[in-house]
HTML snippet that shows the backbone in 3Dmol.js (N, CA, C, O; Angstrom):
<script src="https://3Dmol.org/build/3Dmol-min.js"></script>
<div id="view" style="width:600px;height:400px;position:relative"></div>
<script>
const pdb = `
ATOM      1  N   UNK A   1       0.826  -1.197   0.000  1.00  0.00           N
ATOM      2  CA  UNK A   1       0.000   0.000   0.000  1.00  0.00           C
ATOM      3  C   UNK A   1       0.867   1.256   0.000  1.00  0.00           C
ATOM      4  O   UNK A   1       0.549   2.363  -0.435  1.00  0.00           O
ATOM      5  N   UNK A   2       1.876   0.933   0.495  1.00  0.00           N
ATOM      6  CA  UNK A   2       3.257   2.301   0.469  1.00  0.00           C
ATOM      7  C   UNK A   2       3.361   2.649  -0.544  1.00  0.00           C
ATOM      8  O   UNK A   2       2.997   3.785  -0.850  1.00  0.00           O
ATOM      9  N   UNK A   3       3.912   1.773  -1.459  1.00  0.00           N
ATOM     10  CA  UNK A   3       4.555   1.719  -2.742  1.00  0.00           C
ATOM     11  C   UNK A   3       3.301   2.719  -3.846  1.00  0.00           C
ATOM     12  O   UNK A   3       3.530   3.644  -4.625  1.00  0.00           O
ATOM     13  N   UNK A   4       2.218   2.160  -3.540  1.00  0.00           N
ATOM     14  CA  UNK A   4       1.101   2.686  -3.935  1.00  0.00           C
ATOM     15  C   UNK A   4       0.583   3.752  -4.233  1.00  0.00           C
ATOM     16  O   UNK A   4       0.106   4.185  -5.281  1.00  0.00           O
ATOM     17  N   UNK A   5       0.808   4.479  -2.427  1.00  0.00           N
ATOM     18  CA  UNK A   5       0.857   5.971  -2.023  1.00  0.00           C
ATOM     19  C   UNK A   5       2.229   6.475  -2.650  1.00  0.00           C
ATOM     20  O   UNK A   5       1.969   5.752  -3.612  1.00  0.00           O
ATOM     21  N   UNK A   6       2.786   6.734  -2.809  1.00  0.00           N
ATOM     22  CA  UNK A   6       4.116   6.939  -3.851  1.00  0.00           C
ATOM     23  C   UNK A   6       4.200   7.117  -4.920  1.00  0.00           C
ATOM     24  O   UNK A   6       4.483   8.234  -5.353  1.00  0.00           O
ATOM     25  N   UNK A   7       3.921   5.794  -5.911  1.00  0.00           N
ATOM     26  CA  UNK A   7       3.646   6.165  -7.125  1.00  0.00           C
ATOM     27  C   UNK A   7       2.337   7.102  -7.298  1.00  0.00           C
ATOM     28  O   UNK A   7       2.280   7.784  -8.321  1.00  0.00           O
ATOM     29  N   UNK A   8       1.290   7.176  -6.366  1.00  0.00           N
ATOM     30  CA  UNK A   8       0.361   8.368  -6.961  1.00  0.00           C
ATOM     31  C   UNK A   8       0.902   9.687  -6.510  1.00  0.00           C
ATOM     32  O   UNK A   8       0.553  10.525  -7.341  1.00  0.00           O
ATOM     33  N   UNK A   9       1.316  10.010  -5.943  1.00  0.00           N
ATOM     34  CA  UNK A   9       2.025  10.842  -5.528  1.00  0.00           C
ATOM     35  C   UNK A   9       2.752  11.426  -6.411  1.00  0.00           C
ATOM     36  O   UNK A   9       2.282  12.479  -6.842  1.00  0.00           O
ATOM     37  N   UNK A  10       3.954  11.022  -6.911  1.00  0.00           N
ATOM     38  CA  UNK A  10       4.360  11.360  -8.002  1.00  0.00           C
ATOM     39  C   UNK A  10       3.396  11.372  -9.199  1.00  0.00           C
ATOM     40  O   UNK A  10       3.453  12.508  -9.670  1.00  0.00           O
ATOM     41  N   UNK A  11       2.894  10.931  -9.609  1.00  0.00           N
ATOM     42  CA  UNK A  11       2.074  11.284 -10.758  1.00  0.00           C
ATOM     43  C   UNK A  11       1.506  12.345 -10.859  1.00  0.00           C
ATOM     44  O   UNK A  11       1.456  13.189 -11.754  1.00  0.00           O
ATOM     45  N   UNK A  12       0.890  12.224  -9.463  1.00  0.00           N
ATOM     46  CA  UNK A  12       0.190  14.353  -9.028  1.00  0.00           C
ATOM     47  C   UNK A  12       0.903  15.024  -9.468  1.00  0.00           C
ATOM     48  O   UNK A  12       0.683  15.610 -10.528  1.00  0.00           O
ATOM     49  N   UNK A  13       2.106  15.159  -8.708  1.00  0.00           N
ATOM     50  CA  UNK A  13       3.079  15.904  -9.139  1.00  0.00           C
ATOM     51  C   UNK A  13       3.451  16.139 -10.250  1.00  0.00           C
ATOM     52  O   UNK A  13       3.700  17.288 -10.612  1.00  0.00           O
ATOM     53  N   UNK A  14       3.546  15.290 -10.880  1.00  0.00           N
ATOM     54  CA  UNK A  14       3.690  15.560 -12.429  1.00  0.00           C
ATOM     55  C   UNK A  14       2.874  15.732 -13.610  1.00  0.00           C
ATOM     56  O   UNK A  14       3.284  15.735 -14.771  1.00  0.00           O
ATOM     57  N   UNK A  15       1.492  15.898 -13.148  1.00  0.00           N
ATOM     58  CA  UNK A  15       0.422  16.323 -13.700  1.00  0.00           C
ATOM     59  C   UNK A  15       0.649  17.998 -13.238  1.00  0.00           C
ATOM     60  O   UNK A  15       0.801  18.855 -14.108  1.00  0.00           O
ATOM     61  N   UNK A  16       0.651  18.328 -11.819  1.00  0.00           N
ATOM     62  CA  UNK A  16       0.614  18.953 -11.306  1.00  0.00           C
ATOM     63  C   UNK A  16       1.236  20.458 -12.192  1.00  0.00           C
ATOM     64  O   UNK A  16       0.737  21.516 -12.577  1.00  0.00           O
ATOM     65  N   UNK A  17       2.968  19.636 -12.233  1.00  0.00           N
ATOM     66  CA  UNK A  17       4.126  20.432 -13.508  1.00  0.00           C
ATOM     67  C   UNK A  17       3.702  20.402 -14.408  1.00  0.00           C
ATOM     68  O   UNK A  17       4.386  21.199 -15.050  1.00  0.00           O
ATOM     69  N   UNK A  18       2.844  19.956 -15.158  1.00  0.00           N
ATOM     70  CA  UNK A  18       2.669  19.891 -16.167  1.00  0.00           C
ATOM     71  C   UNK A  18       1.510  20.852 -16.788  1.00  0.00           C
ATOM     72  O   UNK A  18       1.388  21.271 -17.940  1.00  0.00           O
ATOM     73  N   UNK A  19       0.700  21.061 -15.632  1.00  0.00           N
ATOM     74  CA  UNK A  19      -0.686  21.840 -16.290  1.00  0.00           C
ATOM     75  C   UNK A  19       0.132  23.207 -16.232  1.00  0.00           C
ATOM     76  O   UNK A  19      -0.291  24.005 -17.069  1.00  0.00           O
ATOM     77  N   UNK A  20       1.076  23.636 -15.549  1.00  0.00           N
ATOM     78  CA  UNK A  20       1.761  25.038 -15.610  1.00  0.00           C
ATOM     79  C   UNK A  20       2.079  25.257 -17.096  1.00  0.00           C
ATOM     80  O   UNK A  20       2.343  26.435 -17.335  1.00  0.00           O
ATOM     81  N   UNK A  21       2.119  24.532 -18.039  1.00  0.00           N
ATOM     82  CA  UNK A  21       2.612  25.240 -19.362  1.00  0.00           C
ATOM     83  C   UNK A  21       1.768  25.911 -19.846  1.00  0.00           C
ATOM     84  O   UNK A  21       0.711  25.422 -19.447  1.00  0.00           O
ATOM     85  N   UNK A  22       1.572  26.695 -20.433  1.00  0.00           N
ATOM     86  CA  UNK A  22       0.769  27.949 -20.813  1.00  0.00           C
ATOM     87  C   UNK A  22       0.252  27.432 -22.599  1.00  0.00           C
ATOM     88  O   UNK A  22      -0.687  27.908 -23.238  1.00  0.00           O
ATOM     89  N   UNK A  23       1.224  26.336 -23.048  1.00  0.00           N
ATOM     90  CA  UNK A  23       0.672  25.947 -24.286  1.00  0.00           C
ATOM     91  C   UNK A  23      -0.035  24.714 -24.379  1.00  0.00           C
ATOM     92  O   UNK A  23       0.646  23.693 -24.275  1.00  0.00           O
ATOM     93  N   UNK A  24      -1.331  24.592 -24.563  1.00  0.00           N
ATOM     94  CA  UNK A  24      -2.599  23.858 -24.259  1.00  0.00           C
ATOM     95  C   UNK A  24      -2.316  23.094 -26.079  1.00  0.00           C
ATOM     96  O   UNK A  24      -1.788  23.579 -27.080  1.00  0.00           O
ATOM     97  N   UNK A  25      -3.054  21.540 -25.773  1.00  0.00           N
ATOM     98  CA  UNK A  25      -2.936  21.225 -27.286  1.00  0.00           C
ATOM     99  C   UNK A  25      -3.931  22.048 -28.220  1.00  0.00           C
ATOM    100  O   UNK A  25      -3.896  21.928 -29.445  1.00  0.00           O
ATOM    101  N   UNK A  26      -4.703  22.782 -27.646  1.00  0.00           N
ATOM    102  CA  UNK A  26      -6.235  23.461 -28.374  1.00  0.00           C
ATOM    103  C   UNK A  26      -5.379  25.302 -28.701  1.00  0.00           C
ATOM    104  O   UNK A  26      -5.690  26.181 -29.505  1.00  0.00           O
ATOM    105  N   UNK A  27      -4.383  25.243 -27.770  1.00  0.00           N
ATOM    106  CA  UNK A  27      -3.728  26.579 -28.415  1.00  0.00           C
ATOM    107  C   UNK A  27      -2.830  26.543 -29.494  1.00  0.00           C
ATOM    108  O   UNK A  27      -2.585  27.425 -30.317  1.00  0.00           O
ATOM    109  N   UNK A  28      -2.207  25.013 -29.346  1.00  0.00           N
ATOM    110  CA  UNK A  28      -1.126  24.415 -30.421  1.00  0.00           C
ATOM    111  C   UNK A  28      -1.858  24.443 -32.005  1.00  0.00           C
ATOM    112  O   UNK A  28      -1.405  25.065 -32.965  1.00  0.00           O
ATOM    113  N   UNK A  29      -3.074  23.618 -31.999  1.00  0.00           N
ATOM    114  CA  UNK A  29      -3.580  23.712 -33.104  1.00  0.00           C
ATOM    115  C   UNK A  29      -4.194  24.843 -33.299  1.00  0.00           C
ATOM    116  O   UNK A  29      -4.505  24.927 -34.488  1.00  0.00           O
ATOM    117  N   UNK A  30      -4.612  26.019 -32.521  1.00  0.00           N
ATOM    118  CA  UNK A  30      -5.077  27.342 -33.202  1.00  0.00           C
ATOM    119  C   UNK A  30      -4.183  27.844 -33.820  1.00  0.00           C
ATOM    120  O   UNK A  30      -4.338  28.270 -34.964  1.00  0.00           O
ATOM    121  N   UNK A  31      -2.495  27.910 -32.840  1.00  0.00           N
ATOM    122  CA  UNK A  31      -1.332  28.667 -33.751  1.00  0.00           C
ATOM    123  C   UNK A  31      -0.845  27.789 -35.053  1.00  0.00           C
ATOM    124  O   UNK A  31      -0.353  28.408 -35.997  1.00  0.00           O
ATOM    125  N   UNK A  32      -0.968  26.417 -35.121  1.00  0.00           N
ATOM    126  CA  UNK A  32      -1.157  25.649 -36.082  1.00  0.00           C
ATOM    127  C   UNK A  32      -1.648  26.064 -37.249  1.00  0.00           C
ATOM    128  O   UNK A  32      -0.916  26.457 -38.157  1.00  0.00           O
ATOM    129  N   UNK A  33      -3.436  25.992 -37.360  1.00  0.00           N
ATOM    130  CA  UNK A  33      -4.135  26.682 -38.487  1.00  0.00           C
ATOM    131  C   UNK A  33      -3.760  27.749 -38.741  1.00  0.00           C
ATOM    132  O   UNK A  33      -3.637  27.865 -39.961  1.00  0.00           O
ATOM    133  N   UNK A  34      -3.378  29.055 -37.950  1.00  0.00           N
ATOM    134  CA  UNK A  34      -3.617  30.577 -38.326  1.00  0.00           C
ATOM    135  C   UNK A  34      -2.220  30.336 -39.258  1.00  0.00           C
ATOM    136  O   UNK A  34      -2.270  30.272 -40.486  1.00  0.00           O
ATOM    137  N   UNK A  35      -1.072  30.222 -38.541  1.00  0.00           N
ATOM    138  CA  UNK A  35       0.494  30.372 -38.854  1.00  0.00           C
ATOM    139  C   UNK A  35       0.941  29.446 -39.949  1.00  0.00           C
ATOM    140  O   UNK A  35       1.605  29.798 -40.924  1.00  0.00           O
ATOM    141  N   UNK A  36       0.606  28.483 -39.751  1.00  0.00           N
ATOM    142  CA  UNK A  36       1.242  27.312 -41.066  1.00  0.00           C
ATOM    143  C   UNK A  36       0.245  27.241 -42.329  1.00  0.00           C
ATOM    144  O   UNK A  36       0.737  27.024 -43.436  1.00  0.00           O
ATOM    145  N   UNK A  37      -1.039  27.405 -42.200  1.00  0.00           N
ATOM    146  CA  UNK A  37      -1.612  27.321 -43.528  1.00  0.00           C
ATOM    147  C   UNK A  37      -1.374  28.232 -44.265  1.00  0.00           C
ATOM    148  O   UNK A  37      -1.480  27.892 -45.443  1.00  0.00           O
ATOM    149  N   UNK A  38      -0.986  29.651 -44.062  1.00  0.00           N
ATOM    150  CA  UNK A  38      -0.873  30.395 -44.792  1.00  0.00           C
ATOM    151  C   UNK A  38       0.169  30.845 -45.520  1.00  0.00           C
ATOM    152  O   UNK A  38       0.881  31.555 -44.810  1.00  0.00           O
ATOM    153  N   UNK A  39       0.595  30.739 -46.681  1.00  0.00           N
ATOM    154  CA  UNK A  39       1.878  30.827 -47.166  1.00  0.00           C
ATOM    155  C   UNK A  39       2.296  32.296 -46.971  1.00  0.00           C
ATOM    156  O   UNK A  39       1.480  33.210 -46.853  1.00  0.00           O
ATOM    157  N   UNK A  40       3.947  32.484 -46.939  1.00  0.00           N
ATOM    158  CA  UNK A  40       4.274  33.756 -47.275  1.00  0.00           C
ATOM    159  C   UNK A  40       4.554  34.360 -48.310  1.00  0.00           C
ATOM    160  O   UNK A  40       5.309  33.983 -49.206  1.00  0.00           O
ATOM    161  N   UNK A  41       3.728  35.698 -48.211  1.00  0.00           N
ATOM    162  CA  UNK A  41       3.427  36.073 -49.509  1.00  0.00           C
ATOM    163  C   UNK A  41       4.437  37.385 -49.620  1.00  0.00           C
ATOM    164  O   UNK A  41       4.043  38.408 -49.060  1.00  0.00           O
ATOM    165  N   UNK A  42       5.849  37.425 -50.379  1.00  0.00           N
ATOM    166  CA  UNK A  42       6.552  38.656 -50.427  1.00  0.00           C
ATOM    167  C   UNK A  42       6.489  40.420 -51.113  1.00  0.00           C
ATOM    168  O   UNK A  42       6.991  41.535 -50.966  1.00  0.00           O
ATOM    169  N   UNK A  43       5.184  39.430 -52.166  1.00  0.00           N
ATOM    170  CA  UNK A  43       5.084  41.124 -52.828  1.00  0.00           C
ATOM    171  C   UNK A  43       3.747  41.874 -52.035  1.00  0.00           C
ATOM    172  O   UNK A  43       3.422  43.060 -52.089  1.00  0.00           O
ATOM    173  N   UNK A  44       3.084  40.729 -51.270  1.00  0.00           N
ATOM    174  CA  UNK A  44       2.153  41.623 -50.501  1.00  0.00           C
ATOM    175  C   UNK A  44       2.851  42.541 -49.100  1.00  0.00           C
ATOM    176  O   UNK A  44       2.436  43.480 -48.422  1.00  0.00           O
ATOM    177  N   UNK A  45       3.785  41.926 -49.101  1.00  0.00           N
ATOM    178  CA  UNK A  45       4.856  42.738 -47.954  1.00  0.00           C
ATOM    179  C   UNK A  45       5.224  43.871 -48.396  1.00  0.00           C
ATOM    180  O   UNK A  45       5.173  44.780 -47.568  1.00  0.00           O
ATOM    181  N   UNK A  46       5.693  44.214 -49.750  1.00  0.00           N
ATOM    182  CA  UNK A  46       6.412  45.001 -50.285  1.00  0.00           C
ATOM    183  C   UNK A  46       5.458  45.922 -50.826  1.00  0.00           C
ATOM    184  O   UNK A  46       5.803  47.071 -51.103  1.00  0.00           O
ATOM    185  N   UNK A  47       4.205  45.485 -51.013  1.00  0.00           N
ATOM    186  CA  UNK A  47       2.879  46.516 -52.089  1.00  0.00           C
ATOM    187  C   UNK A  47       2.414  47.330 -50.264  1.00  0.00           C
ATOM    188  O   UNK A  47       2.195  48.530 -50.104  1.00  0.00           O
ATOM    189  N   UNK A  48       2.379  46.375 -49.263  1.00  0.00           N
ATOM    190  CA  UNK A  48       1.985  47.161 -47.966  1.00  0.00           C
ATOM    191  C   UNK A  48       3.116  48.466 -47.483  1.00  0.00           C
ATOM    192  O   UNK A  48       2.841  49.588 -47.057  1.00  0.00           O
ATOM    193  N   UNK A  49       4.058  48.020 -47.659  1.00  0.00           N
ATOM    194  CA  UNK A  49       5.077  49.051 -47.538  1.00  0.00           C
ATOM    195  C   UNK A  49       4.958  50.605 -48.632  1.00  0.00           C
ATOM    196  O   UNK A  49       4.657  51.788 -48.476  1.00  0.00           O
ATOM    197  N   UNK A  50       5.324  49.856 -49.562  1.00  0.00           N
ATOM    198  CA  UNK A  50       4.964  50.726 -50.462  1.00  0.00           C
ATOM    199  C   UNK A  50       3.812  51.640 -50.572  1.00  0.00           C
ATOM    200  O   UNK A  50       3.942  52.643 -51.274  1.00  0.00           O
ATOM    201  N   UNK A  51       2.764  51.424 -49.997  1.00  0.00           N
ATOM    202  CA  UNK A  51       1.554  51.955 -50.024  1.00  0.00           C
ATOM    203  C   UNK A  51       1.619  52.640 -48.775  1.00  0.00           C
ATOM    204  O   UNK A  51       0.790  53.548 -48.823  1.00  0.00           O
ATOM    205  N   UNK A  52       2.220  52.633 -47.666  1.00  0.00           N
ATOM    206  CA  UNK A  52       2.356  53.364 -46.686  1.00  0.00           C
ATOM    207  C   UNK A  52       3.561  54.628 -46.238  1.00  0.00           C
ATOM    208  O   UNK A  52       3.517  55.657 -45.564  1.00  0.00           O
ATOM    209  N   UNK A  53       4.614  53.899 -47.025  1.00  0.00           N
ATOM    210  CA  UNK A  53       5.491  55.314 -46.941  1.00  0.00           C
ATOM    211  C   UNK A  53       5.603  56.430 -47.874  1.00  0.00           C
ATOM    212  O   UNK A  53       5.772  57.633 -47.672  1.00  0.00           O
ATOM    213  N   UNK A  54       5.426  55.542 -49.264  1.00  0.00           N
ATOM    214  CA  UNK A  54       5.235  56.054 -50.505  1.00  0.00           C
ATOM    215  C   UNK A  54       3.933  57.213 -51.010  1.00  0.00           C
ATOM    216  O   UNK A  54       3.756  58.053 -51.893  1.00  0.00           O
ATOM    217  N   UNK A  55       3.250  56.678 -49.911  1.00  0.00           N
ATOM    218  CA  UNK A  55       1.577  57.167 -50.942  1.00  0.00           C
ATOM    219  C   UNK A  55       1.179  56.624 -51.743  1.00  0.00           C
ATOM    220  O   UNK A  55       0.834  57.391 -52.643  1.00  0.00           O
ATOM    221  N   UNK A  56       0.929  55.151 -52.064  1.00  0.00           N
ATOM    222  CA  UNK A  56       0.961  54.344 -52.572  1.00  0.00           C
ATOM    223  C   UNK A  56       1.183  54.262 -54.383  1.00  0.00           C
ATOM    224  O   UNK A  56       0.424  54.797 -55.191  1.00  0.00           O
ATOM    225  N   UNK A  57       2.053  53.691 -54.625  1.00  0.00           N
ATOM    226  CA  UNK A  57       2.962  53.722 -55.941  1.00  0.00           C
ATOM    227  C   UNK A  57       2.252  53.530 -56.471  1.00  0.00           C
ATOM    228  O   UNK A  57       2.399  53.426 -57.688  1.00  0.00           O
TER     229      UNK A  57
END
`;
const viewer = $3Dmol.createViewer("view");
viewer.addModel(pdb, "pdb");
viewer.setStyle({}, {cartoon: {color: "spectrum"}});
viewer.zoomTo();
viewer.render();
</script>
């Protein structure tokens, strides 16, 4: 029954450490969808720039 109380013990504990991470699997896959599906697009970088310092070209 020692051995018992022990190993749950530790397990708490390490559930315990574990819920402290701030990245949830439901936050993983939100930054997932938003960030990786979308390709990078360089001339829309460059037409946004352009359109803001320029007065748009």
């Amino acid at each position: 029954m020692e051995l018992y109380a022990k190993l749950t013990l530790r397990s708490l504990t390490a559930l315990k450490m574990a819920s402290k991470c701030s990245f949830t699997l439901c936050k993983l896959r939100f930054l997932d969808h938003f960030c990786l599906v979308m390709k990078h697009n360089s001339s829309f970088a460059v037409a946004s720039v352009g359109t803001t310092f320029f007065g748009g070209l």
